[in-house]
C-alpha positions in Angstrom: 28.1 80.4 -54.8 30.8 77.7 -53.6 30.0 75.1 -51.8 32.5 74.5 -48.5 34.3 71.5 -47.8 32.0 69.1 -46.5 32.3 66.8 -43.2 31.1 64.8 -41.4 31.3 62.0 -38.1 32.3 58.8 -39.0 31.4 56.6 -36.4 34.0 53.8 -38.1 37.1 56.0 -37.1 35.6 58.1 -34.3 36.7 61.2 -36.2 35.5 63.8 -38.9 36.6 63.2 -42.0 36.1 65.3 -45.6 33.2 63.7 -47.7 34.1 62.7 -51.1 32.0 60.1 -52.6 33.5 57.1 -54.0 32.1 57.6 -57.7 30.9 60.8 -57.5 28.7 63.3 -58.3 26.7 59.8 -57.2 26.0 59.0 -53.5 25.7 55.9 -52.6 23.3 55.3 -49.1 21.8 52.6 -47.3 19.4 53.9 -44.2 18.4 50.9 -41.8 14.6 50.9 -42.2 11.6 49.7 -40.4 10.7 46.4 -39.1 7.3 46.3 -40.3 5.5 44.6 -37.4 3.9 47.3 -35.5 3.3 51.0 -36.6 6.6 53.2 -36.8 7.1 55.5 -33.6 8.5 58.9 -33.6 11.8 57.6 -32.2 12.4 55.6 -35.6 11.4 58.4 -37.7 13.8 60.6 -35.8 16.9 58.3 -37.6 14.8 58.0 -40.5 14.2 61.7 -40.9 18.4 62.6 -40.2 18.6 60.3 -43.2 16.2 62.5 -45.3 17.9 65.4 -44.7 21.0 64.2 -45.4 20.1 63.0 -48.8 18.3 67.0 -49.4 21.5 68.2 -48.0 23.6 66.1 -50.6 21.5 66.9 -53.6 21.6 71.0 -52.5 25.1 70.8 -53.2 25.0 68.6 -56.3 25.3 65.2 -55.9 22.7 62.7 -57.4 21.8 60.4 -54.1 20.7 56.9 -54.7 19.3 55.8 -51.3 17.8 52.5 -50.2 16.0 51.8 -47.2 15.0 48.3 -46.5 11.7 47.2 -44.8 12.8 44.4 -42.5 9.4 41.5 -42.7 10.8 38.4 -41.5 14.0 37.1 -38.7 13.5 39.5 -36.4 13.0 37.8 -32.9 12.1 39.9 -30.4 15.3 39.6 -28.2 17.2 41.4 -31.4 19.2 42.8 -28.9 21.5 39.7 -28.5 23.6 39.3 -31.6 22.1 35.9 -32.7 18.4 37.2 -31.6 15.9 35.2 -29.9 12.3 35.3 -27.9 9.6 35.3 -29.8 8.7 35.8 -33.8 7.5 39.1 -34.1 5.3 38.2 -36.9 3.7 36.0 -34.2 3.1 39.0 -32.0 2.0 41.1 -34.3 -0.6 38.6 -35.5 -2.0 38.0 -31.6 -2.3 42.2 -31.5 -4.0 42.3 -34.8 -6.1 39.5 -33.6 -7.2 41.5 -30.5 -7.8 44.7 -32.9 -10.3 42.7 -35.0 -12.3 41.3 -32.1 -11.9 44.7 -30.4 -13.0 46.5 -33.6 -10.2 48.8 -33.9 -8.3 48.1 -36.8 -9.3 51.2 -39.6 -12.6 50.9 -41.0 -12.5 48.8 -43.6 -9.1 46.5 -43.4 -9.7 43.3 -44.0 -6.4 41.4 -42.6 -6.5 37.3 -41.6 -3.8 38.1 -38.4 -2.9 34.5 -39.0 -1.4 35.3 -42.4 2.4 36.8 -41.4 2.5 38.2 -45.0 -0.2 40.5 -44.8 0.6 41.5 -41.5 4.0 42.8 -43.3 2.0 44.3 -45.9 0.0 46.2 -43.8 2.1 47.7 -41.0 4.6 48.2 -44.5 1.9 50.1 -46.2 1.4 52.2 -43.1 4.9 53.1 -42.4 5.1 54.3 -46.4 1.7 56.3 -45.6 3.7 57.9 -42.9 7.0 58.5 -44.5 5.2 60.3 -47.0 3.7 62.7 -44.4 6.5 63.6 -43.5 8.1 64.2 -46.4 10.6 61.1 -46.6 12.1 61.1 -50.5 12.8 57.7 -50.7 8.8 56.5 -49.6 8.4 57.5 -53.4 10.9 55.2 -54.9 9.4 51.8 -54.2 12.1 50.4 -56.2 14.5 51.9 -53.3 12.3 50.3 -50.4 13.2 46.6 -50.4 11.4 44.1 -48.6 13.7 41.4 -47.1 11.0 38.6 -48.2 12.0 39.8 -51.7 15.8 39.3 -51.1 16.1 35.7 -49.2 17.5 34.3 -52.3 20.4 37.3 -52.2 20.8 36.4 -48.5 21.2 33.0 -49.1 23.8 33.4 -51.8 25.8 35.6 -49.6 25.8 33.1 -46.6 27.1 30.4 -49.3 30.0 32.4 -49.9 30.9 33.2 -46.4 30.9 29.5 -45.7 32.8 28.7 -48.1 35.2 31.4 -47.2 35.1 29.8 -44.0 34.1 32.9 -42.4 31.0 30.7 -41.6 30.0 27.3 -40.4 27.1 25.0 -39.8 26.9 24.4 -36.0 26.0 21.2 -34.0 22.0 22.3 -34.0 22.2 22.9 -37.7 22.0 26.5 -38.0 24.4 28.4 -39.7 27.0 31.3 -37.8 29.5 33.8 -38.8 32.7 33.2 -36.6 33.8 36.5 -35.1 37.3 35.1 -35.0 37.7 35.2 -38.8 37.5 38.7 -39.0 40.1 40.4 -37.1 38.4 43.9 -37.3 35.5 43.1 -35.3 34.5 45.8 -32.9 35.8 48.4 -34.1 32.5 49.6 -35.0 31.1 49.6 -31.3 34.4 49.0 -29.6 33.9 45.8 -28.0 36.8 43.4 -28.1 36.0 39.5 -28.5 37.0 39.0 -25.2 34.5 41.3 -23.8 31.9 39.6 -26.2 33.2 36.4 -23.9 32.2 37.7 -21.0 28.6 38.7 -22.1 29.1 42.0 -22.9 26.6 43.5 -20.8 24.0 41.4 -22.0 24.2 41.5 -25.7 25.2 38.2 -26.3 22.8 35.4 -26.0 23.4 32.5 -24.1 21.0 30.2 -26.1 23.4 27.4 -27.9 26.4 28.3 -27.0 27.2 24.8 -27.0 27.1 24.6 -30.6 28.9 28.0 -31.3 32.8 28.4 -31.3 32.4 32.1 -29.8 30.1 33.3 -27.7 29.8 36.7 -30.2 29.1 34.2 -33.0 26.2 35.6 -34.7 23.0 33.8 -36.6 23.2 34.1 -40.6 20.2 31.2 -41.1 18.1 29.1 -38.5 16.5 26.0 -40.1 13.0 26.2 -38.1 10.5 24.6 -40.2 7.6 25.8 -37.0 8.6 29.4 -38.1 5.8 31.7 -39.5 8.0 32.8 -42.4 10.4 30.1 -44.3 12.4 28.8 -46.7 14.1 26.1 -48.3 18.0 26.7 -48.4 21.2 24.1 -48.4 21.2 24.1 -44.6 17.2 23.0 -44.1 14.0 24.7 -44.2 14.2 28.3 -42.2 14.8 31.6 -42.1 17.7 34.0 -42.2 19.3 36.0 -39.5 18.9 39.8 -39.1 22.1 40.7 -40.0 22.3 39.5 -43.0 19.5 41.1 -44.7 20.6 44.7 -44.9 24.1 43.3 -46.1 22.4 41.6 -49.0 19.6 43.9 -49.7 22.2 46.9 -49.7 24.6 44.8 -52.6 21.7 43.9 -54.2 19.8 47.2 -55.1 23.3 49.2 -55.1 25.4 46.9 -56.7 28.2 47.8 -54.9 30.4 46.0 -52.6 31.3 49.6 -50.9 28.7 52.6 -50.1 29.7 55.4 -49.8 26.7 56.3 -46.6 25.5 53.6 -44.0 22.9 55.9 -41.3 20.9 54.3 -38.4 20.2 55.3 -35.1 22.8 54.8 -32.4 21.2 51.4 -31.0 22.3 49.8 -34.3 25.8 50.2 -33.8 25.7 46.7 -31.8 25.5 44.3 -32.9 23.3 45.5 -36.1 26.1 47.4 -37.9 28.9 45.9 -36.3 28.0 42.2 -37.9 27.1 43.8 -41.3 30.4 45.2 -41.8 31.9 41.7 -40.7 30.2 39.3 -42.9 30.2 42.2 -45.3 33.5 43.0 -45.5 34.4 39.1 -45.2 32.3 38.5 -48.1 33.7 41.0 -50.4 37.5 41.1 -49.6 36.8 44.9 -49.4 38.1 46.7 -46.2 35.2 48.6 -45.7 31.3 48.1 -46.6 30.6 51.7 -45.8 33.3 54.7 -45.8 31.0 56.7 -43.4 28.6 55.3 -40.9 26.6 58.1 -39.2 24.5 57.8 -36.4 21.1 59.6 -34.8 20.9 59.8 -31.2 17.9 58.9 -28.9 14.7 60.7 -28.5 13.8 61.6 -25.2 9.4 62.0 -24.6 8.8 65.0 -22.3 12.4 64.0 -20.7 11.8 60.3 -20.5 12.7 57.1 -22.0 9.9 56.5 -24.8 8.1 53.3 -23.2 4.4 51.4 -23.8 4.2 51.2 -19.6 5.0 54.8 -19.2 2.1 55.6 -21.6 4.4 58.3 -23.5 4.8 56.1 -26.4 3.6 57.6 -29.8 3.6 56.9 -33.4 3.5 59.3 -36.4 -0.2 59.0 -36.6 -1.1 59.4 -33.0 0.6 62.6 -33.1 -0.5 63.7 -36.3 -3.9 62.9 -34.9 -3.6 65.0 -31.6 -3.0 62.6 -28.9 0.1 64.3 -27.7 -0.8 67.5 -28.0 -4.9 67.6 -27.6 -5.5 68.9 -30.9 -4.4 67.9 -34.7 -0.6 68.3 -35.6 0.3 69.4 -39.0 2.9 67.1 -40.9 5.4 69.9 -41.4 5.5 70.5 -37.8 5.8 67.1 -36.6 9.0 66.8 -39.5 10.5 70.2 -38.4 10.4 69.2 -34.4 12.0 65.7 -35.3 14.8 67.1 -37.5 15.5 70.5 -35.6 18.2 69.0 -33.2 21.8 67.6 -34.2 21.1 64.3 -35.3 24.2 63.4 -33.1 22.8 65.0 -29.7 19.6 63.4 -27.5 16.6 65.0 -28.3 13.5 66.1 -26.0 10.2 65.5 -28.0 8.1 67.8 -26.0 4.2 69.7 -26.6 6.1 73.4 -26.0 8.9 71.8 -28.6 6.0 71.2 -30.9 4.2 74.5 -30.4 7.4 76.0 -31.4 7.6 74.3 -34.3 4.5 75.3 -35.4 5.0 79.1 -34.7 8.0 78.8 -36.6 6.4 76.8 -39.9 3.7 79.3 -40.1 6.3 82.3 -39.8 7.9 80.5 -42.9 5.0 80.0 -45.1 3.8 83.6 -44.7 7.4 85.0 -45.5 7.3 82.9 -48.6 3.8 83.8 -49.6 5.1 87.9 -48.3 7.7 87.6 -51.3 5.6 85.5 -54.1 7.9 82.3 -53.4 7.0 79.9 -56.0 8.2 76.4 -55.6 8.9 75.2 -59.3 10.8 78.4 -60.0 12.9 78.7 -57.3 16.8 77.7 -57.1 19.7 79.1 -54.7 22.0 78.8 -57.2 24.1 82.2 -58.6 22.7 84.3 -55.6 25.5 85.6 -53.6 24.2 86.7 -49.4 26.0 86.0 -46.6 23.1 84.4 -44.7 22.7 82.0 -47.9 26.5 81.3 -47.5 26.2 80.6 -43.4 23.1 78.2 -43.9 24.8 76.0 -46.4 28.0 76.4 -44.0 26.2 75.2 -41.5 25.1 71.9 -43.0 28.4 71.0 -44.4 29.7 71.0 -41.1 28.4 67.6 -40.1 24.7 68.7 -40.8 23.9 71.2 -38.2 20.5 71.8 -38.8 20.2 73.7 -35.6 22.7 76.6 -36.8 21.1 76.7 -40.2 17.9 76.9 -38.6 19.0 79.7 -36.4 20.7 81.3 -39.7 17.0 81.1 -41.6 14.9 82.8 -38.8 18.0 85.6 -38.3 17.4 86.2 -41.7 13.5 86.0 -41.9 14.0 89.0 -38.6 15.7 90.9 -40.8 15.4 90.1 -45.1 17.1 91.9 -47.8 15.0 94.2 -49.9 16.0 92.1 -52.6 13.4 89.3 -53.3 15.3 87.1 -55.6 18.1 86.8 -52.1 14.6 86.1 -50.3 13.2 83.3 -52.6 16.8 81.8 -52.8 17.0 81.8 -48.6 13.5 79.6 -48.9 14.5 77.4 -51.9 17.4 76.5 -49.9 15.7 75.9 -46.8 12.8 74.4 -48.1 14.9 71.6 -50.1 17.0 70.3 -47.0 13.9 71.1 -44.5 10.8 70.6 -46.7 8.0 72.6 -44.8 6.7 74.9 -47.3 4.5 72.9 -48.6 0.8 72.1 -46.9 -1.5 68.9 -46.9 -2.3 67.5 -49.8 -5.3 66.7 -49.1 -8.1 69.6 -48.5 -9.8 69.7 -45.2 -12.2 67.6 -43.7 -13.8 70.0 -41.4 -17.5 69.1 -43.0 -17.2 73.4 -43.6 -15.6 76.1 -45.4 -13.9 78.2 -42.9 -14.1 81.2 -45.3 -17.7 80.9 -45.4 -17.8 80.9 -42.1 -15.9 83.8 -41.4 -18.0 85.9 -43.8 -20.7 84.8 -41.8 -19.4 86.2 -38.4 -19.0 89.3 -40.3 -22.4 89.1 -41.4 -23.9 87.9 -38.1 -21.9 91.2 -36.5 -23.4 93.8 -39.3 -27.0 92.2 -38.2 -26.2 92.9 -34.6 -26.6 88.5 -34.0 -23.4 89.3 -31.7 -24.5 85.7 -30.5 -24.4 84.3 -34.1 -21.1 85.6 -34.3 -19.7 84.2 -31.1 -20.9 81.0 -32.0 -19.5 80.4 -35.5 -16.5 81.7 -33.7 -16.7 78.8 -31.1 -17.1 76.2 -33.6 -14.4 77.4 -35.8 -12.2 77.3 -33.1 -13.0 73.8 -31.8 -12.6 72.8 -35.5 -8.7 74.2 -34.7 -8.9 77.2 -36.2 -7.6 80.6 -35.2 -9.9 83.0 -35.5 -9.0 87.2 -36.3 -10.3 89.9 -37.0 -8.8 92.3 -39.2 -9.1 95.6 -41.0 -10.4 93.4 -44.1 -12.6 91.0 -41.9 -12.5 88.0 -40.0 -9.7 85.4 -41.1 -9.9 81.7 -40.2 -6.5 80.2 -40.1 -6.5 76.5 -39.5 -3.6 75.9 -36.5 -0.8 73.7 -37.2 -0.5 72.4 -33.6 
């Protein structure tokens, strides 16, 4: 079967635009990961999980994706907002929470962290965000090689602010630290849209106003702040610091690529400024090149039961609350918490919601039992020389700027209504299951302390005795254990709920 034309929104010229990779059949692909200072919420695994299925997407169709996605461990302030950051080191406020976990006794049984030690406080929250990328089925948590740390790539970043500097697309200000001037690089904002003279003014608050005595332009942005009081540091030609946060995905993206122009740059829509607009300046400034990236896609917000995710609103959640069951009450399978997060165009606001995830979990479980209905088998299956129409309009639907919600509504119009023929069926799930990845179950076997089947025998059992009270209350504590609990021509079946 053909694949169709593919396209998608390029942020960089506001318009969609045919994908051909520059060296193809490889993709190039840099995602803007984690800063590994706290646990990953659900809103950054929205962006990271668009990413995912864009890579699945890709390598349905053919193309062998090399994707990086960096985990951010040292620079980031907590103003990041402001183009040249500021506030506090977030290493520093990561180590007073860890601080008040250990005296609190509610780090996980068994860590042993020194909060003072800003390295293994990367380590650890890095480690837990590859624990949950893995859960949800993220490709690239495999590939360590493919998940940089920016403590690994000062040395990369420091080169690369050398260069600029003596391009003069940099200089060493009054207070020592070094900026890229926004005047030197007559494309900036049109990533975003701002125009330097708007970045004059403030623009709406994304500019700092610390030093601007020592900057030419108040847009100037931070490539490396000699600190020697800061947690993380290094020695470098301009005094012992640490870099800015722009300048480690440039580096890290050149470095592991080895390519002065991707073909892919993703992130969520709060990067576009200043994040991606100063990469592709000191990128692009660097290298000569015109572009860094010849598509930048975007993932919009995620909404929390139709509010702004916020701590102080209490409806802020991470993967492994929600896996866990605070949102819902009761345990949430991995595949449903990945469906619900993908489900939506990654270009359109998304409601996280408990009916959204109670969908999802109807829908996963109508998928596995139409695979297991037609003897799907996982490391047979391929899509490739079956000809159906609802095969055609699924991959249709995802070369048309990934709309997984159309191809989603192509797979369950199908799954209403299969052909007879079970090799169309198994190519249907192969494709799905590649690009959405929920076939599969936990790894890991459950925990319960029982085995349900036993213990739905036993109900059996307890009924042919007449111990109708037996039954009832093996019943009761299967169901508390979340299991749904039915009786059928064959006997009682214990199903354990995804949501």
């Amino acid at each position: 079967m053909p694949v169709p034309e593919i396209k998608f929104y390029n942020s960089l010229t506001k318009s969609f635009e045919p994908f051909e990779p520059i060296n193809a059949p490889v993709v190039t692909m840099y995602n803007c990961g984690p800063t590994v200072y706290d646990y990953a919420h659900i809103g950054n695994f929205k962006s990271f999980l668009f990413a995912d299925v864009l890579r699945r997407f890709l390598e349905l169709t053919g193309y062998d994706v090399e994707q990086v996605m960096n985990l951010t461990d040292v620079g980031h302030m907590t103003d990041d907002q402001n183009a040249d950051g500021g506030g506090q080191d977030k290493m520093a406020a990561a180590g007073e929470r860890l601080a008040e976990a250990k005296k609190s006794g509610k780090l996980p049984e068994g860590t042993e962290l020194d909060p003072n030690d800003p390295y293994a406080i990367a380590k650890f929250y890095g480690d837990a965000f590859i624990e949950d990328a893995k859960q949800l089925g993220i490709k690239v948590a495999s590939e360590p090689e493919h998940l940089p740390r920016a403590t690994e790539h000062v040395s990369h970043m420091q080169a690369l602010i050398k260069t600029l500097v003596e391009k003069d697309h940099a200089y060493v200000a009054d207070d020592g630290a070094v900026y890229f001037s926004v005047q030197s690089f007559p494309a900036y904002g049109k990533l975003s849209g701002n125009t330097l003279e708007e970045l004059r003014g403030g623009a709406g608050g994304r500019v700092s106003e610390t030093n601007q005595s020592s900057k030419r332009h108040p847009a100037d942005f931070l490539l490396w702040k000699p600190d020697d009081s800061h947690l993380m540091k290094w020695d470098s030609p301009w005094g012992t610091g640490y870099p800015g946060w722009h300048i480690e995905c440039s580096a890290m993206a050149r470095a592991v690529l080895k390519q002065d122009v991707i073909d892919i740059h993703t992130g969520g829509e709060d990067n576009i400024f200043p994040h991606h607009e100063c990469e592709i300046a000191q990128s692009c400034s660097a290298t000569g090149e015109d572009s860094f990236a010849r598509f930048w896609m975007h993932g919009r917000h995620l909404m929390v039961e139709g509010q702004k995710m916020s701590k102080s609103k209490g409806n802020f959640y991470t993967v492994r609350q929600v896996i866990d069951g605070d949102f819902t009450g009761r345990p949430v399978d991995p595949a449903v918490l990945r469906l619900e997060l993908i489900k939506a165009h990654y270009r359109s606001n998304m409601n996280f919601t408990a009916k959204g995830v109670e969908d999802s979990a109807s829908a996963v479980k109508k998928v596995r039992a139409f695979a297991q209905s037609v003897g799907y088998d996982t490391s047979q299956a391929t899509w490739q020389g079956v000809e159906h129409e609802a095969l055609a309009e699924f991959i249709a639907a995802l070369a048309d700027d990934l709309n997984t919600a159309k191809a989603l509504g192509v797979m369950f119009a199908y799954l209403n209504e299969p052909a007879d023929d079970a090799k169309v069926s198994c190519a249907m799930l192969a494709a799905f299951d590649q690009v959405f990845a929920v076939l599969g179950g936990p790894d890991e076997p459950s925990d319960d302390g029982f085995d349900a089947d036993v213990r739905a025998k036993a109900i059996d059992q307890a009924r042919q005795d007449k111990d109708y009270a037996a039954a009832d209350a093996i019943r009761a504590e299967l169901e508390v254990a979340g299991y749904e609990v039915k009786t059928t021509k064959d006997g009682t079946v214990a199903t354990k709920k995804l949501a």
